[in-house]
Every structure is written in C-alpha cells, then in structure tokens.
N, C-alpha and C positions, 0 to 999 in steps of 0.2 A: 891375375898374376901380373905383377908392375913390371915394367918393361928395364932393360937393363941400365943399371947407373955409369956403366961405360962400354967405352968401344961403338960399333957403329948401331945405328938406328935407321931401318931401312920403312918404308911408306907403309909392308907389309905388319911389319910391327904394331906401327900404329891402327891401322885398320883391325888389326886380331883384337887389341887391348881395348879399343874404343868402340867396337864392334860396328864398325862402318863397312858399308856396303857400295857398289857404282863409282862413278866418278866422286870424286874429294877433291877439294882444295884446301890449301892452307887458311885460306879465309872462313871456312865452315871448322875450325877448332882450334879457335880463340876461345878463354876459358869465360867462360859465362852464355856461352850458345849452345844449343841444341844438345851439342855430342858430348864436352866439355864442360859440366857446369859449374856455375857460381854456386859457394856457400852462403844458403842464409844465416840473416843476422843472429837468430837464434839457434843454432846451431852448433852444438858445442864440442862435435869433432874439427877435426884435421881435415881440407881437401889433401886428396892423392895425387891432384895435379896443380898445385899451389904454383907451381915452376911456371906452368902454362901462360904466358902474358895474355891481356884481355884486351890490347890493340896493339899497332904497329909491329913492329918485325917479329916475325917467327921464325924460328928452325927448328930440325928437327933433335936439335940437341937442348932444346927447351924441354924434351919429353921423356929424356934420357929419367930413368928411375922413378918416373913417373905411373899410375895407376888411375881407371877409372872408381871412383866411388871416395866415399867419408869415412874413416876412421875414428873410432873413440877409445879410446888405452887409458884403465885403469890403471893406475900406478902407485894407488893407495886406498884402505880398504875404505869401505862406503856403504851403506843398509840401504833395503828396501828402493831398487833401482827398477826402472823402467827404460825401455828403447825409444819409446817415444820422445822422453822426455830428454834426452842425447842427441837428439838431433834434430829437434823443434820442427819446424817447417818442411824440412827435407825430409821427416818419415815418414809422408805417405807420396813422395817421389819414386816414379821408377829408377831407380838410380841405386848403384850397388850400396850397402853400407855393411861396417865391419863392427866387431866389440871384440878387443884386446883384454883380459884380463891377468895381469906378469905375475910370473914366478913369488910368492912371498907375500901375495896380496889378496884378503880376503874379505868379502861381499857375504853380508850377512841379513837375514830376516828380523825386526824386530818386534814379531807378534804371527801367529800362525794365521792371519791373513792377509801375509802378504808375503812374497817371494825375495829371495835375496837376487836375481836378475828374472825381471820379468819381459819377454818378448811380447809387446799389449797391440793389440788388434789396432789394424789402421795401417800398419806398417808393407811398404811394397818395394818391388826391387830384390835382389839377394840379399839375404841377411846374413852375414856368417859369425858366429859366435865363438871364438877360439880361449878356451879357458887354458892358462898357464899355472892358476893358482888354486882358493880355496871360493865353493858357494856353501854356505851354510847357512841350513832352515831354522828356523825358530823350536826351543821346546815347546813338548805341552806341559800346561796347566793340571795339576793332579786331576788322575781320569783323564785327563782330555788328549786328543792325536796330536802330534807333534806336524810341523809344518814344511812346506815343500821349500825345494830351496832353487829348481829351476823352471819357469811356466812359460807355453810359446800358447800364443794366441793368432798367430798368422805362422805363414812356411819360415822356416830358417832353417839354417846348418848349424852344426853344435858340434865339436871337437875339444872334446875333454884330454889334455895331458895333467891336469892337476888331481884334485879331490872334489867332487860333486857328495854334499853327502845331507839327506833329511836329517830334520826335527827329532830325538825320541820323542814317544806318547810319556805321557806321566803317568805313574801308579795309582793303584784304585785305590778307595779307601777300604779299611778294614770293618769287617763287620761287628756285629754289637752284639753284648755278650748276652748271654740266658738270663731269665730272670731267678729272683731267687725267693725263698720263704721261710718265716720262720715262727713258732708257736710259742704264744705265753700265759702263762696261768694267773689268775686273778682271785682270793683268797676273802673270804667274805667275814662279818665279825661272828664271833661264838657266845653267847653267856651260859656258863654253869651256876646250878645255884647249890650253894654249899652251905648256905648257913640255917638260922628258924627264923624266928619273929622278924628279927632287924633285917630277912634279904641281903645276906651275904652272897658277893659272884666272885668269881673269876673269868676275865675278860681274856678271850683271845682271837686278834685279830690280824695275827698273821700266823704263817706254819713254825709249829714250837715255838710259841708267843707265848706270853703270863701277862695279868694285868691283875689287879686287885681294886674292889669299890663295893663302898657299903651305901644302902639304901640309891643303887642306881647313881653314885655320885664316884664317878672314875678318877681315883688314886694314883694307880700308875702303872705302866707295862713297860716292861725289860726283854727282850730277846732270850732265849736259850741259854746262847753265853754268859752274858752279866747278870741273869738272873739269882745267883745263889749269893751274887757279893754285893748285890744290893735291894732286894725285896726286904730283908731283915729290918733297916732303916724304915722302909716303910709301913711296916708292921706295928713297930712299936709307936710310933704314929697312931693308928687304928685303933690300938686298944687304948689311949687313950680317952676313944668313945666308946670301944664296946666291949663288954664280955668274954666274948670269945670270937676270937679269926678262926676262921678252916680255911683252906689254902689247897687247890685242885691241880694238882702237876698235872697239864695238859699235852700229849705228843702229837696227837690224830686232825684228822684234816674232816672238817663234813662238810663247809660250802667252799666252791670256785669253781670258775669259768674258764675255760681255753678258748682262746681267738687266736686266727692267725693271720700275720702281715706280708705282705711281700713287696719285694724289693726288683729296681732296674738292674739290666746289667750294663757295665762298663761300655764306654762310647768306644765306637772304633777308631784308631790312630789313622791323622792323615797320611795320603799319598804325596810322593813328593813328584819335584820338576822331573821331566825330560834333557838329556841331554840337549841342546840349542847353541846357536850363537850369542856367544859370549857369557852362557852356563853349563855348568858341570852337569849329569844326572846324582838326583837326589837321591837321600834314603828315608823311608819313611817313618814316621812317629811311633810310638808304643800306642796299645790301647787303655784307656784308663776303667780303673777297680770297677766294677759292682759294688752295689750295697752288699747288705748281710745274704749267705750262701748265693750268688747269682754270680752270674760269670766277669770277667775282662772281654776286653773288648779284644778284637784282633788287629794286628801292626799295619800299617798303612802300607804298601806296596812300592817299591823304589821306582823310580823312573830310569824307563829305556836310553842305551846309548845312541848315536849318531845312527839313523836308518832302526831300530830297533823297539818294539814297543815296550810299554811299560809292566812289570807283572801287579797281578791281582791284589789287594788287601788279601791279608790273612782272615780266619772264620773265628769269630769270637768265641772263647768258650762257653762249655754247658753251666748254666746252673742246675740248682737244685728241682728246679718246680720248670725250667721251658731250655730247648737248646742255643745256644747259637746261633747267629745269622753270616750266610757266607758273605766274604767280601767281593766289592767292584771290580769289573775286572778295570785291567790297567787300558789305557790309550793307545791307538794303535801309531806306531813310526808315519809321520811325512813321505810325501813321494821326493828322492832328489831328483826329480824328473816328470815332468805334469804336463798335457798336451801332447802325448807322442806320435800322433798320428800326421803332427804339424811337421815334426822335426826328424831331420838328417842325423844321426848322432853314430860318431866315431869315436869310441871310449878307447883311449892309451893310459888312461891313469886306476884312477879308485871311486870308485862309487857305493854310497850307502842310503840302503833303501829301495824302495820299488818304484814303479813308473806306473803311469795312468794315461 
C-alpha cells in the first residue's frame, strides 16, 4: 500500500511500506540500495518510488506517495502478454511487482496456445494482478477447444473487477450421409424369323424395339413410338428385293440383366469458429447431396460463445442401402482461469468459463 501523497510521513510509515526492520538510517534508503531499488534497464514498468533520490539529501517527504515495488498499466489493448516479459531483469527479483489492466482495455489471445496474460514461471516477490478491463482467449478451430485467457505459472494475486472470459470450443463437423443404391436392367438383342427361303427377321434389341433385315443384313430399327410412321418407308425399300416382307410386331422381353450400383453419401458440413478474441462464434455449413438414393450429409455444428463449448455436427441422413454417420462432437470452452492452485483470486466482475 503506497504511503500517503500528503500530510505527515512519520519513520513508522516508512518502515511498514519498505518492510524494514532494527535500526535504519536514512542512508540505507537511497533508491537503488537494498530496501529501495533501482529499475533495470529493461524493465518496462514504473518504479513506485521514482521520488526516492539515489544520493545526496533525503527527507522524508521524498516518500510521500511513494510505494515499494514496479508497476506496469496497460492502458491500451495488446495480445499474447507475459510478466516476464514487463519487467525484464526485475522478474525474478524479490521485489513486489504490480499488472494494472484499466477500464476499456482489452488483452487478447491470438491462437489457443497462448494466453491473453500469462503469469510465466521464473517470476518472485508479490505479484498482484488487478484487472479493470477485458482478458479474452482465443477461439477454437472447428472441433477444437477454445483457449484460456488467464495462466499463472508462479504465486500471484488476481483481482478481477472487469470481464475475464475463455475461448468458445468450435463446432464438430457433421457426419456423412448413408450410402445409396440403385438397379438397372440391360436388354439383350432378339432375332425372329418370319420369312422362308430368303431369311426374313425381325430385329429387336431393346424393350418394344422393331427392326427389319433380310438375309442377316440390318435395315432398320424404330422404337415403339415412331415405329408406324416410319417402317413403311423402309419396306417399300425391301420389296424392292424381295417377294414378300412379314413383319413381327414384337412387345415381350426374353434376354436381360439387372446389375446394381451404389452410390456415396453427401459429405458432412463444416464446423465453424468459436467465439475468441477478435471473433464472433460461427455457424456451420450445410451438408452436401449424396449420389442416387444415399443420404446428405449432416450440418456442421456452430461454435461456442465466450466460456462455452461448441455443439456437435448434425447425423447425416439415411440412405437407401447404409445409415448415417453421427456427427463430431463440438470443442470444449477454454479455462478463463488456468493455474489455480498458483493464484489468489478475488472475482468482483464477470467470468466465462471454467478453471483448472
């Protein structure tokens, strides 16, 4: 607690704040000794006691609002942070250090391995971590868990007044539809003989087919339909060479085969994002057709909001001939909170997601 910026400043003051003990002088808390320290270079907070001269005269009105320890105040948003990296040289100091995060300013994950503030091992002294703003985890990737958005790897104190809130997991994919089947018939050639000497036929090689050929030498074949409005033409052709035509109106069926094919079913629609920093939660795709009778695929499963997992793909339908395959399930929410066995935590605000 920093000592007050006015009115008196008594020796007891300073002893509580600087946690000194026995006799003191003013010569033992010039600021870069013992009690008092200097800031290194790399170091990218604030001393608390900047005020503190580092020789010549002291008072105790040099300590007036003064604090042991370093300070670092976000003041504008920033991804993928570390403590160590705040305070260079001075984080594995015994020496208090502070993380400020204000009102309106928000610390984000850019990939579900890594944290929007990470407390990273190495770090000593009191840590206190006082959020004012927003930490927000990373989504997941369709299917995949959405990511943490606070991790302490050493002790700290954590005092949430803002929003601390995980990753959604992203949606599973949809599963893949039935297969499907289907049967077709294959119609073989027919000869009738209708005529005498000369080997008169009638050719038919499809169902209520006509054809006409003398001495094994194929004339012509018409379907069902056009057969009355144009065999005639070919007849009088015919007798050209012979005698007499007989002509076999043929309806009946005596050779073919049934085979049958089958077909995939429709792929299943992707899953979409998780809610994350600096994305929305997704919705997921349609699944696409099946061939002939076999199923669609089923829809791809939306992704979870802030702390929330993603739900499943849909089951693709049945086809004809095999069912459906259920869909993925969706990814589970990020912790906004990871390490808790490290951390002190006083929640005054909103939290999404669970802890580990």
């Amino acid at each position: 607690m920093a000592l007050s910026a006015s009115g008196a400043i008594s020796a007891d003051d300073i002893r509580t704040e600087y946690g000194l003990s026995g006799a003191v002088s003013f010569g033992d808390l010039y600021r870069g000794g013992t009690h008092v320290r200097a800031k290194a270079a790399n170091n990218n907070g604030v001393n608390l006691a900047s005020s503190v001269p580092t020789s010549g005269a002291i008072t105790f009105g040099n300590f007036r609002g003064t604090a042991k320890g370093f300070r670092y105040t976000f003041t504008a948003g920033a991804t993928n942070q570390n403590a160590s990296a705040l305070f260079g040289s001075d984080y594995g100091v015994n020496y208090p250090k502070e993380i400020v995060i204000d009102s309106g300013v928000e610390l984000g994950a850019t990939s579900t391995a890594e944290e929007a503030l990470e407390i990273d091992s190495g770090g000593a002294g009191t840590i206190t971590v006082t959020n004012n703003g927003t930490l927000s985890g990373a989504g997941g990737a369709a299917g995949a868990d959405g990511g943490d958005a606070f991790e302490a790897a050493v002790a700290c104190i954590f005092v949430n007044n803002g929003t601390v809130r995980a990753g959604g997991g992203g949606g599973g994919a949809g599963g893949t539809g039935g297969g499907g089947s289907y049967s077709s018939t294959s119609y073989g050639p027919e000869n009738y003989r209708v005529g005498g000497d000369n080997s008169y036929y009638v050719r038919c090689s499809s169902q209520y087919g006509y054809a006409l050929s003398w001495n094994n030498n194929y004339i012509n074949q018409s379907n069902c339909g056009p057969f009355f409005n144009s065999v005639f033409g070919y007849l009088n052709l015919a007798r050209r060479n012979l005698k007499t035509v007989s002509l076999y109106h043929y309806y009946g069926i005596s050779t073919y085969s049934t085979s049958t094919s089958y077909t995939s079913g429709g792929s299943g629609g992707s899953g979409a994002v998780g809610a994350g920093y600096g994305q929305s939660a997704g919705t997921g795709s349609a699944g696409s057709s099946g061939g002939t009778n076999a199923g669609t695929g089923g829809t791809g499963g939306n992704g979870g909001g802030f702390g929330a997992a993603g739900t499943a793909g849909g089951t693709g339908t049945n086809g004809n001939y095999s069912s459906g395959s259920s869909g993925v399930a969706g990814g589970a929410a990020g912790k906004y909170l990871r390490g808790l066995s490290f951390v002190t935590f006083t929640n005054n605000g909103t939290v999404l997601g669970g802890t580990a």
